[in-house]
C-alpha positions as CSV (number, residue, x, y, z in Angstrom):
1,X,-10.4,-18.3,19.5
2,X,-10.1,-16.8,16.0
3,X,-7.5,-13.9,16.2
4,X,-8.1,-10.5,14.9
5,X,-5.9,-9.0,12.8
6,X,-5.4,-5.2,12.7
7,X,-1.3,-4.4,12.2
8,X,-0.7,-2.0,10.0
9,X,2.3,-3.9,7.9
10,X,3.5,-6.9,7.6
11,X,-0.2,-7.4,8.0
12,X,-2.9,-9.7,7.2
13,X,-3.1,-11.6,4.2
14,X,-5.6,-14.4,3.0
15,X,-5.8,-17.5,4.3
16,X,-5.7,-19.1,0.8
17,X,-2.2,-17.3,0.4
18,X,-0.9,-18.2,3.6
19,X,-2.2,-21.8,2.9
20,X,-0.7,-22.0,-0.7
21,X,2.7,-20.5,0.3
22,X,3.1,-23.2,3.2
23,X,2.4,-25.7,1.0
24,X,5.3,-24.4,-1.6
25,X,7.9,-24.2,1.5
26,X,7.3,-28.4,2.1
27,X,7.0,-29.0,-1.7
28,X,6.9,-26.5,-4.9
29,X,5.3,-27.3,-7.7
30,X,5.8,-30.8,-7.2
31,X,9.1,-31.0,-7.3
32,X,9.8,-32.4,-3.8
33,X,11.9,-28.8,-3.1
34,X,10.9,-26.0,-1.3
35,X,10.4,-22.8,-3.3
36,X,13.3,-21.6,-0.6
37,X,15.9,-23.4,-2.5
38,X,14.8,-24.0,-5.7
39,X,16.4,-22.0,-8.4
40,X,15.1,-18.7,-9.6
41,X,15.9,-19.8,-13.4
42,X,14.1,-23.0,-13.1
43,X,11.0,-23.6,-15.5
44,X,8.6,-23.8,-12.3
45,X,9.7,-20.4,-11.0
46,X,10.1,-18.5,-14.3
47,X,6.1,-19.8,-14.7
48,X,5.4,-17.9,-11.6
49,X,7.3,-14.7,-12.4
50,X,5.2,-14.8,-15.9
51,X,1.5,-15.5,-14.3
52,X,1.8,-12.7,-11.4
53,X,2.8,-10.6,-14.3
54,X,-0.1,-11.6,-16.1
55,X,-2.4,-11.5,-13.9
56,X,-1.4,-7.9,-12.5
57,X,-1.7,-6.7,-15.8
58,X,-5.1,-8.0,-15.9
59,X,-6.2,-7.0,-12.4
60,X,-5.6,-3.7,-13.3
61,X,-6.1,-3.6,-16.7
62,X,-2.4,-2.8,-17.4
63,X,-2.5,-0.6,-20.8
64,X,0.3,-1.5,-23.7
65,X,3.5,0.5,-23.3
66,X,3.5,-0.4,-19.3
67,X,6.1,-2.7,-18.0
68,X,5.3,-4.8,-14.4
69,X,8.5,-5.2,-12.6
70,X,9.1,-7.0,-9.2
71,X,12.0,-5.2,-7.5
72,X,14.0,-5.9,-3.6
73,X,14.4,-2.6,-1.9
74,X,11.2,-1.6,-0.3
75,X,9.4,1.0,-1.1
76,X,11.8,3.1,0.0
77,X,14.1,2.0,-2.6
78,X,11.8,4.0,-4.8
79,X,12.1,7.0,-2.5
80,X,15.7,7.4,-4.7
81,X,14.8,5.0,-7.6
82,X,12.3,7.4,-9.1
83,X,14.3,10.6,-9.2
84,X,17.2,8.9,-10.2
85,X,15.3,8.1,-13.3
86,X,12.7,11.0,-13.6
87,X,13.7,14.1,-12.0
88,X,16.0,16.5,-14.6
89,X,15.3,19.7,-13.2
90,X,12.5,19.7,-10.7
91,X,10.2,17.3,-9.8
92,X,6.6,18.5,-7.5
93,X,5.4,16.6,-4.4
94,X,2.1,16.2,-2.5
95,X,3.2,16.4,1.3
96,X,0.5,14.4,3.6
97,X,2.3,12.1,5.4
98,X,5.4,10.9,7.2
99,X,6.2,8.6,3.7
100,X,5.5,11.5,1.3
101,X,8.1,13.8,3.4
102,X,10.7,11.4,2.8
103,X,10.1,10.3,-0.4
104,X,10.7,14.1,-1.0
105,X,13.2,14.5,0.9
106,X,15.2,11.4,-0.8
107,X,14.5,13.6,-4.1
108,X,16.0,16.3,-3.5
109,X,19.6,14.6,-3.7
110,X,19.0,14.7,-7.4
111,X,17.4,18.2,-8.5
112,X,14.6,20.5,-7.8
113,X,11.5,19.4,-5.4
114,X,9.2,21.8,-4.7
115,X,5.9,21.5,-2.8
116,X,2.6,21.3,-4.8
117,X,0.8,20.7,-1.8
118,X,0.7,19.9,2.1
119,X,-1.5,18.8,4.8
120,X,1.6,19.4,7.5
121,X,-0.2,22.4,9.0
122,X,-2.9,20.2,10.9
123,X,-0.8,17.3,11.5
124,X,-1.5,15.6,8.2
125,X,-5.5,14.9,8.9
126,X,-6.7,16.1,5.5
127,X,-6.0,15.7,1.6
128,X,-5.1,18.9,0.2
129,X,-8.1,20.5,-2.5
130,X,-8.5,22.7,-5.7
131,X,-4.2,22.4,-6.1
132,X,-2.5,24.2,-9.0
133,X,-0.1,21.8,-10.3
134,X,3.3,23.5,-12.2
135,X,3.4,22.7,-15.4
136,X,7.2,22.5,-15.5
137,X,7.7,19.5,-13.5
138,X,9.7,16.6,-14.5
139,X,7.1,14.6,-13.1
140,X,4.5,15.0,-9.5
141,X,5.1,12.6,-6.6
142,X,1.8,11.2,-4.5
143,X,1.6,9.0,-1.7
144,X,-1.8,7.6,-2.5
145,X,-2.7,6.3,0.9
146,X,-1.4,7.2,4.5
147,X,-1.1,4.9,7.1
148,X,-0.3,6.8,9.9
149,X,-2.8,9.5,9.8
150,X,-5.1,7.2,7.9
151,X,-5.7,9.5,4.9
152,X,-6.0,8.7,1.3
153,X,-6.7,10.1,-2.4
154,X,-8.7,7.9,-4.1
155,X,-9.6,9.7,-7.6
156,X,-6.7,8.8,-10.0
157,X,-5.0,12.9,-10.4
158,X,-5.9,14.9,-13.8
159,X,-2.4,15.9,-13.5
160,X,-0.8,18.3,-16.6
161,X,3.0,16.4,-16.1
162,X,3.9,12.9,-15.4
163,X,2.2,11.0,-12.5
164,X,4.2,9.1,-10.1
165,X,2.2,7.5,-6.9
166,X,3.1,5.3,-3.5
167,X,0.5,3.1,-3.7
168,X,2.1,0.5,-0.9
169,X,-0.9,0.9,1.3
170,X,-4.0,0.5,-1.4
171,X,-2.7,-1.0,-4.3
172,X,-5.7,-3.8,-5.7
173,X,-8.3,-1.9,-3.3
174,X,-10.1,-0.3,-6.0
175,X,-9.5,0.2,-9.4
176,X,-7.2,2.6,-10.9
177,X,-6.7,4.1,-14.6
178,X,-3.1,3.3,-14.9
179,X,-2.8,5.9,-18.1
180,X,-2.9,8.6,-15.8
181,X,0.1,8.0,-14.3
182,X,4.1,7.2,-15.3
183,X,5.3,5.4,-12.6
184,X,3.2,3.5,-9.9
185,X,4.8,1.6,-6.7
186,X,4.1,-0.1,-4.4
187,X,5.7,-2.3,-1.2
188,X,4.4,-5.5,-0.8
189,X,3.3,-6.1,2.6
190,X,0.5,-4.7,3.1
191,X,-2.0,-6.0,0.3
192,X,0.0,-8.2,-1.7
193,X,3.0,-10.8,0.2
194,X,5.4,-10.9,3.2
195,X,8.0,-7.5,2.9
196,X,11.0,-8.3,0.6
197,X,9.1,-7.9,-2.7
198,X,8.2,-4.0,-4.6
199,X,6.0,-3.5,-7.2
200,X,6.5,-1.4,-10.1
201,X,4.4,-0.8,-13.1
202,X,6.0,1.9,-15.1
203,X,5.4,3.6,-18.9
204,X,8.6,2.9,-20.5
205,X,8.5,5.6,-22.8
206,X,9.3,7.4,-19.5
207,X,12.7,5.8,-18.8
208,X,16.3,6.4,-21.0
209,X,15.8,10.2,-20.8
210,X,18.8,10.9,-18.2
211,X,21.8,12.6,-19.1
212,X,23.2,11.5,-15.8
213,X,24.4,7.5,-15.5
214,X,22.4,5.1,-13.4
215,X,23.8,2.5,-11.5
216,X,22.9,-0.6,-13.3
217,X,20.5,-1.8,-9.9
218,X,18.5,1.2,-9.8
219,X,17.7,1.7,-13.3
220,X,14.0,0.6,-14.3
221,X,15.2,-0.6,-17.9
222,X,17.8,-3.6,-16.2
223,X,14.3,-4.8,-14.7
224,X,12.6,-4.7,-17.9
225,X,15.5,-5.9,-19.9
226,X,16.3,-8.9,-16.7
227,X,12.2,-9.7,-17.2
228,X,12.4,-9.1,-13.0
229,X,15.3,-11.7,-12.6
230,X,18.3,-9.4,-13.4
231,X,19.5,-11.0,-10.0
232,X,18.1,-13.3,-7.6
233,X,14.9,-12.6,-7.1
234,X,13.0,-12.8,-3.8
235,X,11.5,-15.8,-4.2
236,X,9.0,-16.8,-1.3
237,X,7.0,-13.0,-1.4
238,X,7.0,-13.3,-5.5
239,X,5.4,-17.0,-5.2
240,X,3.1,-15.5,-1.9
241,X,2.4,-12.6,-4.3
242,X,0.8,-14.3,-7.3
243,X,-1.4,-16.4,-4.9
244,X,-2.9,-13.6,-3.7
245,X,-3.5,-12.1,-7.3
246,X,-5.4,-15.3,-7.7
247,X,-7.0,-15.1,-4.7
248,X,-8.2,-11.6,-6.0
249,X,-9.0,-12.7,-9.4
250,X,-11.2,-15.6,-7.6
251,X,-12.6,-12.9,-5.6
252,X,-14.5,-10.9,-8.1
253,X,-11.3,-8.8,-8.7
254,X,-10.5,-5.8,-8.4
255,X,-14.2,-3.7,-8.4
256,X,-15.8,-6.5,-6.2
257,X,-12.7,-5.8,-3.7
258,X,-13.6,-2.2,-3.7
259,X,-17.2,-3.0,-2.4
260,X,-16.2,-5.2,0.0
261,X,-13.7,-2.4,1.6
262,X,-16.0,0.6,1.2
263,X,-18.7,-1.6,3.2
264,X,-16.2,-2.5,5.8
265,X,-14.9,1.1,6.5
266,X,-18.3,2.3,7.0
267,X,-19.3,-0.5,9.1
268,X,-16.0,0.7,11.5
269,X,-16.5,4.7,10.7
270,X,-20.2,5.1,11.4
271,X,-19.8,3.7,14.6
272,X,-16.4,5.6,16.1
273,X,-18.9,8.8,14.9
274,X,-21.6,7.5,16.7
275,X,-19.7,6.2,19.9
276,X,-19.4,9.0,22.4
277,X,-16.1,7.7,23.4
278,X,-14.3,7.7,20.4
279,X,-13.5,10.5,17.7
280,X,-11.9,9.9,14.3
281,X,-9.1,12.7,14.2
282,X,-10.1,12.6,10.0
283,X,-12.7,15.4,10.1
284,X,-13.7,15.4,6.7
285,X,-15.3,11.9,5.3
286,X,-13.9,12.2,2.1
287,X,-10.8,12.4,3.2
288,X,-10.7,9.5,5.0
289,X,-9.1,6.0,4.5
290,X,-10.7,2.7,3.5
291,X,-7.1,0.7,4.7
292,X,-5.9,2.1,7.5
293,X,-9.0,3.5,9.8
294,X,-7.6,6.3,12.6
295,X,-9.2,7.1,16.2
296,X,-8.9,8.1,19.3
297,X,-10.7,8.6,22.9
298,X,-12.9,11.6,22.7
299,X,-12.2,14.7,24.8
300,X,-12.8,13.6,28.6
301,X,-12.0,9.8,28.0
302,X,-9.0,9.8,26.9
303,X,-7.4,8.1,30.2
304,X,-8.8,4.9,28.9
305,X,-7.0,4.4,25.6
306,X,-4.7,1.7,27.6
307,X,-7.9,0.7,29.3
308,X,-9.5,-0.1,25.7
309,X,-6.3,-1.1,24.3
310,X,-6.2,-4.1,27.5
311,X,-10.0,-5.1,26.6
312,X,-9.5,-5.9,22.9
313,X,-6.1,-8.0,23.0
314,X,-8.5,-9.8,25.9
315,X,-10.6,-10.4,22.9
316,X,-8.0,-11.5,20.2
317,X,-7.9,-8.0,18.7
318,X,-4.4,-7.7,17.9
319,X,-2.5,-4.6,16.2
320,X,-5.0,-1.6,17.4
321,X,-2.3,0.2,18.7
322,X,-1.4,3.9,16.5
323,X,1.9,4.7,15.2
324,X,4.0,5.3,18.2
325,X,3.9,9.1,16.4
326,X,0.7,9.8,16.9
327,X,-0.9,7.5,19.7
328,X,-4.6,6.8,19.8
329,X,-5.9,3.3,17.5
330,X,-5.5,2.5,14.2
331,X,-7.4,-0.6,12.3
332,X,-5.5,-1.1,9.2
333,X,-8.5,-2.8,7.3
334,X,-6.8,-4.2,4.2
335,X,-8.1,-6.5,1.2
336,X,-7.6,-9.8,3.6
337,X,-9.7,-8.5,6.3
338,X,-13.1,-10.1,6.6
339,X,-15.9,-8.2,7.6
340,X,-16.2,-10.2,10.4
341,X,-13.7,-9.3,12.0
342,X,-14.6,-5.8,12.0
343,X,-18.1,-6.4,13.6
344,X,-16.1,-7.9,16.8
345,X,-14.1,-4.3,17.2
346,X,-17.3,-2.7,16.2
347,X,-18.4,-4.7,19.4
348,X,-16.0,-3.9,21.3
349,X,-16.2,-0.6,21.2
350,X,-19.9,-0.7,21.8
351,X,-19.5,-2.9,25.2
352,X,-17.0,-0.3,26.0
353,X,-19.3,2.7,25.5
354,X,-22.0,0.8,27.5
355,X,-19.2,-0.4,30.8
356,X,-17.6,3.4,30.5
C-alpha cells in the first residue's frame, strides 16, 4: 500500500528525483562510477553544478548582479553567515518562529539586532501587520515560512533597507521577485534534495563592505569566486538537487507549482474548518501556510490525538505528528506531495469525525 508522506524535513521529494539520483549512485553519467566517488572537478560533475545553476536562475527568474551559490552548513550556517557579512551596526528581525529567534539570536554576536516585529505574544500563530520598518538597518532578517507553527509571508516585503529571508521551507512554491531582496537562503531538505546542501542566491553588490575579516569559509565572495566548489562539494544532494529543478521545470515551473499547492492546502484547510473535531490553531486564513499545514483536536476531543494519530499510520499516513513543541498534527504539504495523498488524510479525518 502506497505510503503517505507527511514529515516535516528530510521530507518528501519526487519520485522522478528519487529515481534519477538512484540511478547516479549505481552509474553517473555513464561513467560506470557512482556520483559518491566520482570527483567534484570532473567534467560530468562540473556540468551538474553549471545546469542546477542555470536552471535556478531561470526558475526564478534570477535578475543580473545575483550570484547562486550551493553552500554545506545548513541553514543554520546562515544564522551567522549573514551577519558576518551584512550586519555593521544593527541589523532588524521579524520574530515568528522558533528559526527566526535563533537566527536572531546568532546575530547578535556581531552588532545590533533589534526587533521589527513578533508574533511571540500568542505563541507564534499569526504574521505580524502594518510594521514600521527602521530605516537604519544594515539590512531586515525574515523567516519566510514557519514550520512549526505553520505560518508563512507570502508577499515578497516592500522593505526601505536590504532584504534578507529563510526561505528553507517554501523556496520554488511560488514565485518570488528576487530584486526585492539582498540575500535569500534556503536549506535543502525540504523542497529541493536530501539535507547536506544550502542554497544561496545573493546581490553581490551586497558583499565586500566589512571592515571586520571573514574567515575565508564563511565569506559569500570564496563561493562566488570557488563557482560553489571552493572545497568539496556535497555531491549526492547537489546532483539530487538539479533533478528536482528539472523535475520543476517539467512541471510547469514555478507559477504552475503555486496552483498546485494553493489547491492542495485548501483541499486539507477547508475540511479541519469544517470537521468538528479538529481546529487549525492558525486563526487568520491569510496567515496561514501552504507547506506545512497545523491542527489540532477541538476543545472536548482532544483525548483522541493519539487515538487519530494510531488510525492514520494504520493507513500509511506517516509524519502527522507536531513538533514535539507544540503537540497536535502537522502535514507538511511540500512541492512533492500529490494531491492525492491529501484526499486520503482528508479521509481520514472525515471517517474519524463520523466513528467519534
Amino acid at each position: 500500500m502506497k505510503k503517505h508522506n507527511f514529515y516535516a524535513g528530510p521530507s518528501i521529494l519526487p519520485e522522478f528525483t528519487i529515481q534519477k539520483t538512484a540511478e547516479a549512485i549505481l552509474n553517473f553519467a555513464g561513467t560506470s562510477l557512482s556520483v559518491l566517488e566520482v570527483s567534484h572537478r570532473s567534467k560530468e560533475f562540473i556540468a551538474v553544478m553549471d545546469q542546477a545553476i542555470a536552471l535556478v536562475k531561470e526558475l526564478l527568474e534570477v535578475p543580473e548582479g545575483y550570484e547562486v551559490l550551493f553552500v554545506q552548513g545548513g541553514a543554520s550556517s546562515q544564522f551567522y553567515m549573514v551577519p558576518f557579512n551584512l550586519l555593521k551596526t544593527k541589523a532588524g528581525y521579524y520574530n515568528t518562529g522558533v528559526w527566526a529567534a535563533k537566527a536572531l539570536k546568532e546575530a547578535k554576536l556581531f552588532g545590533e539586532v533589534v526587533e521589527v516585529a513578533s508574533s511571540k505574544d500568542k505563541n507564534y500563530n499569526y504574521i505580524p501587520k502594518n510594521v514600521t520598518i527602521p530605516s537604519d538597518l544594515d539590512y531586515l532578517h525574515i523567516t519566510s515560512n514557519n514550520t512549526i507553527y505553520g505560518t508563512q509571508i507570502y508577499k515578497d516585503i516592500d522593505s526601505p533597507v536590504p532584504l534578507v529571508a529563510d526561505m528553507s521551507s517554501d523556496i520554488f512554491s511560488r514565485p518570488i521577485d528576487i530584486s526585492k531582496y539582498d540575500l535569500i537562503y534556503a536549506g535543502a531538505q525540504k523542497n529541493l534534495a536530501p539535507a547536506g546542501v544550502t542554497l544561496v542566491i545573493v546581490r553581490k553588490e551586497a558583499l565586500g563592505k566589512m571592515d571586520r575579516p571573514i574567515p575565508t569559509m564563511i565569506n559569500y565572495l570564496t563561493h562566488i569566486e570557488g563557482e560553489s566548489m571552493f572545497n568539496t562539494p556535497p555531491v549526492l544532494p547537489v546532483f539530487s538537487a538539479l533533478q528536482t529543478l528539472i523535475w520543476l521545470k517539467e512541471n510547469g515551473g514555478i507559477k504552475a507549482m503555486e496552483a498546485k499547492n494553493i489547491a492542495k492546502a485548501k483541499l486539507l484547510y477547508d475540511e479541519i474548518d469544517r470537521n468538528k473535531m479538529f481546529i487549525c490553531p492558525v486563526p487568520d486564513p491569510a496567515d496561514r501556510s501552504l507547506m506545512n499545514v497545523t491542527f489540532v483536536m477541538a476543545p472536548g476531543y482532544e483525548e483522541l490525538e493519539k487515538t487519530f494519530l494510531a488510525r492514520a499510520k494504520e493507513l500509511n499516513i506517516l509524519g502527522l505528528e507536531g513538533h514535539r513543541s507544540v503537540g497536535g498534527f502537522r502535514a507538511s504539504i511540500y512541492n512533492a506531495m500529490p494531491i492525492e495523498s491529501i484526499a486520503v488524510l482528508v479521509d481520514a479525518m472525515k471517517e474519524f469525525e463520523t466513528q467519534n
